[in-house]
C-alpha angles and dihedrals in degrees: 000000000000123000092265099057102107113223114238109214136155141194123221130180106229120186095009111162116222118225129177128211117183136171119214107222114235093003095152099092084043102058088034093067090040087050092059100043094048089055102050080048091052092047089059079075105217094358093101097015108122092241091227108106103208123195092226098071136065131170087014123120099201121195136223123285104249096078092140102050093062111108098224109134094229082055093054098043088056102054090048092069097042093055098053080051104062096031090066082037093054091035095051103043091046103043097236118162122212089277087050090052099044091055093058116093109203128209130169142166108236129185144159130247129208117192130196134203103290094022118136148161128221136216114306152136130220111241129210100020130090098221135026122198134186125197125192129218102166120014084191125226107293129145102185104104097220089043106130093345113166113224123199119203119226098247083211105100122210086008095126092034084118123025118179118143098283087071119020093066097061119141130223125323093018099050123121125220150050118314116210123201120198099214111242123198103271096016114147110191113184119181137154117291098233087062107115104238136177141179114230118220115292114231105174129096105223110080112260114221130202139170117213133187138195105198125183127172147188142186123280089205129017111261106248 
């Protein structure tokens, strides 16, 4: 090869996971009247508690899963918004045009946390969906900087076995590591199910809220 042959060479990001942060515009009012409604369901003590007891959580009262399916207008307008949302996510990862998206019947499992001060959740995945979302309506009252933060693992195990300076500085989406989100009023993070996740401890006295969805999906008809 002499001096003048040009190397052809290309990047490609292989195993990025896509994860998606949005802000829903003017949500106060929004998360005003959800607030609201959580807590008065709360208050009916295990009327609306999903009756599986799971070791990951603590200091969470954790609703049942047909959230979506209450006719409260703050719950519908909601999920209006996160619809739209998924749909252009989905829509614009996978390539689908308007007669892809159509043909996709959506179904999901959706509830409501309320954490206390000490609450937590521990490491854990969603099985048996595609995409998870949470959606915050009150980040509490916390000063602590690592109060309720959501952490997400790096699915890519072994990737940080070695660090020296030609890989810990690696930008987005090639960086390794965990990736920690502090929840804002009106966030919506969606990410795959299989993504590792955890709480950390909640420190704060005013109750934190939070909405969270499991969605799957199929095809209404096969793709010719």
């Amino acid at each position: 090869m002499t001096q003048t042959d040009e190397v052809q060479a290309t990047v490609h990001p292989l195993y990025a996971v896509p994860l998606l942060q949005a802000q829903i515009p003017g949500a106060e009012a929004l998360n005003a009247g959800l607030r609201e409604l959580f807590l008065g369901l709360e208050a009916e003590g295990d009327r609306h508690r999903d009756i599986q007891a799971r070791d990951t959580q603590h200091g969470i009262f954790e609703s049942n899963f047909y959230l979506h399916r209450r006719p409260e207008a703050p719950v519908r307008a909601l999920f209006s918004h996160i619809d739209s949302l998924l749909d252009n996510f989905v829509r614009g990862i996978s390539g689908f045009d308007d007669a892809q998206m159509d043909n996709i019947e959506v179904d999901m499992h959706s509830w409501f946390h309320v954490t206390r001060r000490g609450g937590f959740q521990s490491v854990h995945n969603h099985p048996n969906a595609s995409w998870s979302a949470i959606y915050c309506v009150d980040p509490g009252d916390a000063s602590e900087p690592q109060s309720g933060l959501v952490r997400f693992h790096d699915p890519r195990v072994g990737s940080d076995m070695y660090r020296d300076p030609a890989n810990e500085h690696l930008q987005i989406p090639y960086r390794i590591g965990a990736w920690q989100l502090k929840h804002k009023a009106g966030q919506l993070i969606a990410f795959p199910s299989y993504l590792l996740h955890e709480v950390f401890p909640y420190t704060g006295e005013r109750p934190r809220i939070v909405v969270a969805l499991n969605a799957w999906c199929r095809w209404k008809k096969p793709p010719a």
